[in-house]
N, C-alpha and C positions, 0 to 999 in steps of 0.2 A: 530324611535323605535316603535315595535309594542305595543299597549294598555296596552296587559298584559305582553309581552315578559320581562324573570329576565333581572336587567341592566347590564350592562360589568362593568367589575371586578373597575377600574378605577373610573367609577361614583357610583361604589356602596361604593369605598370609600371618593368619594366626599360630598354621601348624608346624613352624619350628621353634615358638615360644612353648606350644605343648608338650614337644618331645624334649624339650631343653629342660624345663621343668624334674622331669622325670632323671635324666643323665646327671642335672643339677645337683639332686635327693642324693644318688648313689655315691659321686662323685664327693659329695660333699663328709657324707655319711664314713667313707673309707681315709679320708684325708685327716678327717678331725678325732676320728679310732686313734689314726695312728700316733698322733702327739698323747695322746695317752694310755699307750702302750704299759713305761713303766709307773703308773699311778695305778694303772689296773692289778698288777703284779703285786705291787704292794701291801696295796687293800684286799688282793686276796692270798696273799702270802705265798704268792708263786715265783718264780724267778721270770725276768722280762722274756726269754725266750720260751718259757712255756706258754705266753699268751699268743702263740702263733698260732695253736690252735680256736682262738676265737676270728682271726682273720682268716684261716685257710676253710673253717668251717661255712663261711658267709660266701666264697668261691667257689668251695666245693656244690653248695647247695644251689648254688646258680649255673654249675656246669649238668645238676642230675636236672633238673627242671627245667632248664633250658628248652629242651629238646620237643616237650610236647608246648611251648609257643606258638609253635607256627599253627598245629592242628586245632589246637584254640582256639586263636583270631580266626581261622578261616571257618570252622564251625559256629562258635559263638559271635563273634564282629569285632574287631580292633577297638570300637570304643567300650563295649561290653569289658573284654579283659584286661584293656589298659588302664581301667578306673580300678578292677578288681586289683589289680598289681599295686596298686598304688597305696589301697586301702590295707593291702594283706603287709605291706613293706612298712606303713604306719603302723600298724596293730604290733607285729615283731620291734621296732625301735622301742616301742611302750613297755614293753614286757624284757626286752633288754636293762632297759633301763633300771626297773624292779628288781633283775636279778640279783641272790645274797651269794651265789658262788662260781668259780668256773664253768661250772660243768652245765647248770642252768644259765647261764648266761653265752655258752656251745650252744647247747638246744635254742633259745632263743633267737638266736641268728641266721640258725637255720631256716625257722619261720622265717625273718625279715630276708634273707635269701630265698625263698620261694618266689616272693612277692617282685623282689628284683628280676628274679629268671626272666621275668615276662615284659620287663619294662625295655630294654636294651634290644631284645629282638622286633617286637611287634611295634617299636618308634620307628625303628629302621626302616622296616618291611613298609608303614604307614608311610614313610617319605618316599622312601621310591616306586610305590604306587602312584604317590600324587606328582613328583615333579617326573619330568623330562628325565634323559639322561647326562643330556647336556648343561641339565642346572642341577644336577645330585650334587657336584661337589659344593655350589655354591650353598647347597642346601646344608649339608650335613658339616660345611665349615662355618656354619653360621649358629645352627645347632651346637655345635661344641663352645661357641664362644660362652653363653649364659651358663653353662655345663664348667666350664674352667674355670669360673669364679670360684665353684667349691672347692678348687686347691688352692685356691686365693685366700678365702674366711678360714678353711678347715685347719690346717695348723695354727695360726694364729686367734681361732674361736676354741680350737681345742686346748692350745698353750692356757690362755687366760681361764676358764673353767674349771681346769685342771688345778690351777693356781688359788681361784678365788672362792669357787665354786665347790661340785663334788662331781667324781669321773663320770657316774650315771647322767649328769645334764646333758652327756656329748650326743644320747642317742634322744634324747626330747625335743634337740633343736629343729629336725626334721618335718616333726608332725604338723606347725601350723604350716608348713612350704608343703606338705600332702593336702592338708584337706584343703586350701586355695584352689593347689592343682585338680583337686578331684572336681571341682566346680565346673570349668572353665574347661575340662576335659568332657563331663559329660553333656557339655554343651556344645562343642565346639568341634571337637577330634571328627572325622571322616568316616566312618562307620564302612570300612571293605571287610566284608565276606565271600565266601565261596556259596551257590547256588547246593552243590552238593558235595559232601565230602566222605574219604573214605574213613572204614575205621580204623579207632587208634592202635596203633602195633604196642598193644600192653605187653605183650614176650620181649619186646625187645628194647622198650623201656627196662624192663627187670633186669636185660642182659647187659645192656650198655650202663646202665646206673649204679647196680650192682659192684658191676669189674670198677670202675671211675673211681665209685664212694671204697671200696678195697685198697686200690692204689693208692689215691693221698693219704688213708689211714695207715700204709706202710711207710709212706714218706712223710706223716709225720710223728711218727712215734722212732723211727730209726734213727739210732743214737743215742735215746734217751732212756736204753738198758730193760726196756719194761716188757719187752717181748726176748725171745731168745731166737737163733739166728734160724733154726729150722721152725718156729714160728713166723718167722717173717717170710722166710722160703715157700713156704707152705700160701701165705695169702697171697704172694705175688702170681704163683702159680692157680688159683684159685679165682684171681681178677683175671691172668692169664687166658685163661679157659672159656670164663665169661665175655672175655670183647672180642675171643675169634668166634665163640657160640654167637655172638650178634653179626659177624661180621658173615658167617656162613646165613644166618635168618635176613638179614638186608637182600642179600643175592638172591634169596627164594623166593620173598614174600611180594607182593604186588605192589605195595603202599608200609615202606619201612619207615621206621621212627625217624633214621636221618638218609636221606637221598645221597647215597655213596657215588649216584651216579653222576652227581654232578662234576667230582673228579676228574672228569674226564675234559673240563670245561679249561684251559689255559691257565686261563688270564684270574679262573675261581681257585683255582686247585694252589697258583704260588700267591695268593692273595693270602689263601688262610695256611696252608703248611708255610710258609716263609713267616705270616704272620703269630702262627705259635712259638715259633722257635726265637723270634725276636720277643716275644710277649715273658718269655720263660727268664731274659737277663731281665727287661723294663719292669718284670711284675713284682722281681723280691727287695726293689727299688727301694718304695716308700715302708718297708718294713725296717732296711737298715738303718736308715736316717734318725732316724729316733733315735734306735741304740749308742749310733756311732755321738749324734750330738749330746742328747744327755745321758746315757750311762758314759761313753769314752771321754767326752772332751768336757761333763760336767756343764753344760748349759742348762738354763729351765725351759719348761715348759714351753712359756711362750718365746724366748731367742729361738729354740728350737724351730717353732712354727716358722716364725719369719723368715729363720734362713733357706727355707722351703719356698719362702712368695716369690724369688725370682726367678723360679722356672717355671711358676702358673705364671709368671706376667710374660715372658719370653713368648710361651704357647699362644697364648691370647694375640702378641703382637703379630706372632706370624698369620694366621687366620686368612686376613685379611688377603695376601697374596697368595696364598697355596695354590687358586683356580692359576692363576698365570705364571706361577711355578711351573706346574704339571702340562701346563698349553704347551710351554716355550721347552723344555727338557723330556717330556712323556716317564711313563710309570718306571720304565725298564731302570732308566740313567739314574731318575729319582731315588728309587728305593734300592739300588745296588751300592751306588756312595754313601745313601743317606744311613742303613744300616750300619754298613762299617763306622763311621762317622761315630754314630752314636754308643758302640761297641765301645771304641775307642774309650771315649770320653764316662763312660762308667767305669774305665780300668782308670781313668784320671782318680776316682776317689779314692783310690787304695794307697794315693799318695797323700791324704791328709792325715795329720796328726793333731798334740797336742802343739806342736810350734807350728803349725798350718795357719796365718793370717785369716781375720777373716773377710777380706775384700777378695780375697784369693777363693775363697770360698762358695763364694755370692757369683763370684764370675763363671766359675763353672758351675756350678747350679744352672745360670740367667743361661749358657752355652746349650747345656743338656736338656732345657727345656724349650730352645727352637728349635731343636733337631727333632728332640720324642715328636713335637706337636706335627712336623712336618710326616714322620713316621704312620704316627695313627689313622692320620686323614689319608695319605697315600692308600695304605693297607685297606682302611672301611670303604671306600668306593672304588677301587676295585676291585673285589666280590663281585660287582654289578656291572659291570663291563658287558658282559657280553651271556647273562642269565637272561631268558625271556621271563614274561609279567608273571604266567604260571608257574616258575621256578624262583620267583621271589620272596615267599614266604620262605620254602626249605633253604636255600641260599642262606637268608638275613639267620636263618635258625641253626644252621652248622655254624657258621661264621662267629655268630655270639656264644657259641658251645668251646668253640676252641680257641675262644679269646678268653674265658673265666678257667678255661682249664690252665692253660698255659700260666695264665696270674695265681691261680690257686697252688697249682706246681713251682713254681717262682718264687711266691711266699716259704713255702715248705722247705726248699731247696740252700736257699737264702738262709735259711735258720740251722738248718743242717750242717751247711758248711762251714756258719760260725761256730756251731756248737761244736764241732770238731777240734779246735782250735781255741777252744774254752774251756776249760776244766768245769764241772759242776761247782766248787766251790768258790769257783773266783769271777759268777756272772757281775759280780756288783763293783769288781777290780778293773780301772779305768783304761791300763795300759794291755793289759790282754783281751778287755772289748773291741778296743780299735784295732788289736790286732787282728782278733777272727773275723771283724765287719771289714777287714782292708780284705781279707783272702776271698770272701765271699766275692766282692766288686771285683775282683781278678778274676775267677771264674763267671761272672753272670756277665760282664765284658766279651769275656773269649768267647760263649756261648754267642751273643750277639753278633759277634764279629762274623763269626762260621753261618750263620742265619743267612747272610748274604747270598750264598751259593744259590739258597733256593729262588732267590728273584734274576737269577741269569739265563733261567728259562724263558722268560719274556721277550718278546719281540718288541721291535722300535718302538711301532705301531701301536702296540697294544694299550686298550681302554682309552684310545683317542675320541672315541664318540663321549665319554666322559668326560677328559680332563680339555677338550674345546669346549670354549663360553665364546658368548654374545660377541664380545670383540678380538676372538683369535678368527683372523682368515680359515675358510675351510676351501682347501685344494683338491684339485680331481682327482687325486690318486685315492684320497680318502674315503 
């Protein structure tokens, strides 16, 4: 198939089963982590909140890698490094799974985070080269439906494993759903590249990467006494340095690591700053849940998982409307309530306890997951509103840069502020877990809520050539 040549009809309906595939692995991969959280803890004799460094390390590494995606695909070819992604995110699961300590089983994530960096952008960028603008949403909420299942199986594959099994099986389940994908991808996927491309801004990879990988290493060791306070002063100011040093090399350079100038784009710029700043309450989400269900309220493994399947099944149900959501209300209305909304409804969990029902439970679970699902999909296409074809690669590649930062941040954050509110010697004491997991949802709530501001920039109008399908009327003014 030629580089840019559209794909036959066939694999164009092939290619949202391939990019799901991919979202599927990730999605699945971080869901089924999370139910065994404290089994990890355990078996390696660490307290449940120090295993946030093997989640924030798999974000982190997907926010330094991110960035050279786009230059990648449009060098090498979308199917070229999306198989490569695939294989590098199976080989990291493998060697997870081996680890005998913390620390290797950090570094090992890192890998399998490499491998992810490349999967989330260049699916993206692959869909919206191929569909219209006007069938992205249908595209990319279709996409998500195969992808939601892994919050579906993942707590509940996690719970039972965890249970019957050994923690290490959570990261083996992945591999045969890799090498299927690899098949069917290097058969199938659309092959867009770039004719010519510039070269890589290696400075400013080091500059941006650097400060990033600095920062969450200040967020997440604070609190945890292991650094002293002009220690930490000292790195913040040192990541400091480093992301206005990239931030003055962007300005200079011809061909920067990330296109700052897109910024300048509306409808791109409250896409992804509104998007981070919602991403920062939603991200340290599925870290708490765990804590709050089996360390606070004493549930297993697999209760655990389940009480998590009714906001993947919420997600999934909405799907199906979201294109006629967004036709009938447009982005602005959407995601200005829809944030609050869901703000809201994270500060709902700071009201569960040990006497908290659990139909009460389930119900806002099943709540907080039509809204996130409505959230996500809002957020991921519009980016694309109003990017042309040649700003789709950088676009898809900021966009997924500041969506693993803000979860990596989230995660960190989230742990932070229950450890606050936890003595070291009382992680494993039921009534003061729930107590620091209720203050965290208090503030990753308010965080939320305040996110809002940034989508009142938006006009009526805005990403209406997106959010029309096939049977919304299109009027002259439009």
């Amino acid at each position: 198939m030629p580089s840019n040549a559209p794909p036959a009809d066939n694999i164009k309906r092939l290619l949202p089963w391939l990019v799901a595939v991919a979202f599927f692995m990730q999605s699945l991969d971080t869901t089924i982590l999370n139910t065994a959280v404290p089994a990890i803890a355990e078996a390696m004799d660490v307290t449940p909140l120090n295993v946030k460094s093997v989640l924030a390390s798999y974000t982190l590494s997907l926010a330094v890698f991110i960035p050279v995606s786009g230059w990648m695909a449009d060098r090498f070819g979308t199917r070229r490094i999306f198989a490569a992604a695939i294989g590098l995110f199976c080989l990291g699961s493998l060697l997870c799974g081996l680890s005998t300590s913390l620390e290797m089983l950090v570094a090992c994530r890192v890998i399998q985070g490499a491998g992810g960096a490349m999967m989330m952008p260049v699916g993206r960028m692959t869909l919206a080269r191929t569909f219209g603008k006007a069938d992205l949403v249908r595209a990319m909420s279709f996409v998500s439906i195969p992808a939601l299942i892994g919050p579906m199986i993942g707590p509940v594959a996690g719970g039972a494993i965890v249970h019957w099994l050994h923690w290490s099986v959570v990261f083996f389940v992945n591999i045969p759903v890799g090498l299927v994908g690899l098949y069917f991808i290097r058969r199938y996927l659309p092959d867009y590249r770039e004719d010519k491309t510039h070269p890589l801004d290696v400075l400013g990879l080091i500059l941006f990467g650097g400060g990033i990988a600095l920062l969450s290493y200040v967020l997440e060791v604070f609190g945890d006494n292991s650094l002293s306070r002009g220690e930490i002063l000292g790195l913040l100011a040192v990541s400091a340095l480093l992301l206005a040093g990239y931030g003055i090399r962007a300005s200079l350079t011809a061909f920067p690591l990330l296109d700052l100038a897109l910024f300048r784009i509306r409808t791109f710029r409250a896409a992804v700053n509104g998007g981070f700043f919602t991403r920062l309450g939603l991200g340290g989400i599925p870290f708490l849940f765990p804590l709050l269900y089996q360390v606070g309220l004493g549930f297993s493994p697999i209760q655990s998982g389940l009480l998590v399947l009714p906001q993947a099944i919420a997600s999934i149900g909405l799907k199906t409307f979201m294109p006629a959501i967004l036709a009938r209300l447009g982005y602005r209305n959407v995601l200005v309530f829809n944030t609050i909304v869901v703000g809201l409804l994270i500060m709902s969990f700071a009201t569960v306890g040990a006497e908290t029902p659990i139909w009460r439970i389930v119900l806002q679970a099943f709540v907080l997951g039509f809204f996130t699902s409505m959230q996500y999909t809002s957020m991921n296409t519009l980016v694309y509103a109003d990017v042309s074809g040649s700003q789709t690669s950088g676009a898809s590649t900021i966009a997924a840069t500041g969506q693993q930062l803000a979860i990596s941040f989230g995660v960190a954050g989230a742990s932070l502020i229950a450890a606050l509110f936890v003595p070291v010697g009382l992680h494993t004491h039921a009534a003061t877990m729930i107590y620091g997991v209720q203050q965290a949802f208090l503030v990753l709530g308010i965080i939320t809520v305040l996110s809002s501001v940034v989508f009142m920039e938006l006009k009526r109008d805005d990403g209406s050539d997106i959010s029309r399908h096939d049977d919304t009327p299109h009027h002259a003014e439009d």
